[in-house]
C-alpha positions as CSV (number, residue, x, y, z in Angstrom):
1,X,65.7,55.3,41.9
2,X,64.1,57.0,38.8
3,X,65.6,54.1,36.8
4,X,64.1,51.7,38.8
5,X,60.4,53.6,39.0
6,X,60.7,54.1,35.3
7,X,61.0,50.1,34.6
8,X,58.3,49.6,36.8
9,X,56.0,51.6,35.3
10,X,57.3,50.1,31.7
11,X,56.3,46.8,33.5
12,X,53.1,48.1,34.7
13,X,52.0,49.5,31.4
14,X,53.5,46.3,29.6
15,X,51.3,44.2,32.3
16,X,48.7,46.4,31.6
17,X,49.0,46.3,27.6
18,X,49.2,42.4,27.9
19,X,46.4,42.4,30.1
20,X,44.7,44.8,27.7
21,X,45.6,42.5,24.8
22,X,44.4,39.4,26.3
23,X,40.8,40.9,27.1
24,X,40.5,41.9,23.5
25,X,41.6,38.7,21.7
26,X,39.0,36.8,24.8
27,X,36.6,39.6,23.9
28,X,37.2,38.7,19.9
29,X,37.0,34.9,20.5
30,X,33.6,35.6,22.3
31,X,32.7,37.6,19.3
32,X,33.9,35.3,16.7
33,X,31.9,32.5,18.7
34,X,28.9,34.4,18.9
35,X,29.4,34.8,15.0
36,X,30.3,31.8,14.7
37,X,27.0,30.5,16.0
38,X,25.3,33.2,14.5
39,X,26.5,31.9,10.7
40,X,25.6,28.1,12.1
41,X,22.0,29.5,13.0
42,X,21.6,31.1,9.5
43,X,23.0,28.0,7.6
44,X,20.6,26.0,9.6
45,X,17.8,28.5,8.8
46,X,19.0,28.1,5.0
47,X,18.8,24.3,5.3
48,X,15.6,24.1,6.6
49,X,13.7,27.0,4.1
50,X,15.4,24.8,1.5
51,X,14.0,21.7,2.9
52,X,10.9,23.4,3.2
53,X,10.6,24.4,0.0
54,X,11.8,21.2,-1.8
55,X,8.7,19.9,0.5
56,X,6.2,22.2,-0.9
57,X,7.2,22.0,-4.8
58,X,7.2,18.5,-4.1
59,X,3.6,18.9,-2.9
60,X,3.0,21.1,-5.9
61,X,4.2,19.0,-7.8
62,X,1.5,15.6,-6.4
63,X,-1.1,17.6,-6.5
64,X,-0.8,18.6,-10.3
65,X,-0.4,15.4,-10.9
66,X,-3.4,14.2,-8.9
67,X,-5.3,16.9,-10.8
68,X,-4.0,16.2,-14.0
69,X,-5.0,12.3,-13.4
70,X,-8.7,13.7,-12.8
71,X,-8.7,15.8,-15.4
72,X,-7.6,12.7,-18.1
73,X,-10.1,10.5,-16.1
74,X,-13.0,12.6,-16.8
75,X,-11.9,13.2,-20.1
76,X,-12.0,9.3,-20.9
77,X,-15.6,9.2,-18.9
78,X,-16.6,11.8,-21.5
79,X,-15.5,9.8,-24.4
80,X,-17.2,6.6,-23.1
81,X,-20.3,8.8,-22.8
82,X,-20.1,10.1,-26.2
83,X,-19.3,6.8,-27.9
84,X,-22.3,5.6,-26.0
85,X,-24.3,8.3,-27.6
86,X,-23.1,7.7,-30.8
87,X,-23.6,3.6,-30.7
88,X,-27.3,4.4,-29.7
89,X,-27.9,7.0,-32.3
90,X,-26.4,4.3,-35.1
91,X,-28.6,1.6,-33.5
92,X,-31.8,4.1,-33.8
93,X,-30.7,5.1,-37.0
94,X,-30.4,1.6,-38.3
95,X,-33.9,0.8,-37.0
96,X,-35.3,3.2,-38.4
97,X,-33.8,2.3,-41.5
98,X,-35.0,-1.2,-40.9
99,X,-38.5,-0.4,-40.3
100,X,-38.6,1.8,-43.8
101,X,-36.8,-0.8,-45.6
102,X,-40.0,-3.1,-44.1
103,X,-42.8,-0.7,-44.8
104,X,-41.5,-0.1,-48.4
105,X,-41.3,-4.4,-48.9
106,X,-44.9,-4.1,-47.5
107,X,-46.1,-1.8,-49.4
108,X,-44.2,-3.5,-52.5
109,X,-45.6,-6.9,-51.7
110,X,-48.8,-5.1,-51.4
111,X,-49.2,-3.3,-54.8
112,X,-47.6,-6.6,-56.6
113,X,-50.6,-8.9,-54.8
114,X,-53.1,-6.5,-56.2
């Protein structure tokens, strides 16, 4: 009789350490779901602030441009402005130039028809 209660309670506490067993490997495949999915969330997360950041150098990256094109427009409106001054200032200069050169052969043709 002792025999016998002594297997059953080896069966019992080999149910029970089976039973124990089981929860814990369910209880780690929750776990290692829930991590699992955790990791997929934080890969995601890693994806996306990548994506996101690709997306803002890239707009970085238009926008110096764009500014750089305005800057090099300007610039060339500044030239054209400056040449423009400079052609004007020749033209005055040589009109000036002209009208002396005139008053001299005036004054030249004057003095000779004296």
């Amino acid at each position: 009789k002792k025999v016998a209660q002594e297997r059953e309670e080896c069966a019992t506490n080999r149910m029970s350490a089976l039973a124990r067993e089981r929860a814990h490997r369910e209880e780690a495949e929750e776990d290692g779901e829930w991590r699992a999915a955790v990791r997929g969330a934080q890969e995601e997360r890693v994806v996306l602030v990548a994506s996101w950041e690709r997306e803002r150098d890239l707009a970085r990256e238009r926008l110096r441009h764009e500014r750089d094109a305005e800057v090099e427009t300007e610039q060339e409106r500044e030239r054209e402005r400056m040449d423009t001054r400079a052609t004007r200032e020749r033209d005055i200069h040589r009109e000036r130039e002209a009208v002396k050169a005139e008053v001299v052969a005036r004054a030249t043709l004057s003095l000779v028809l004296e």
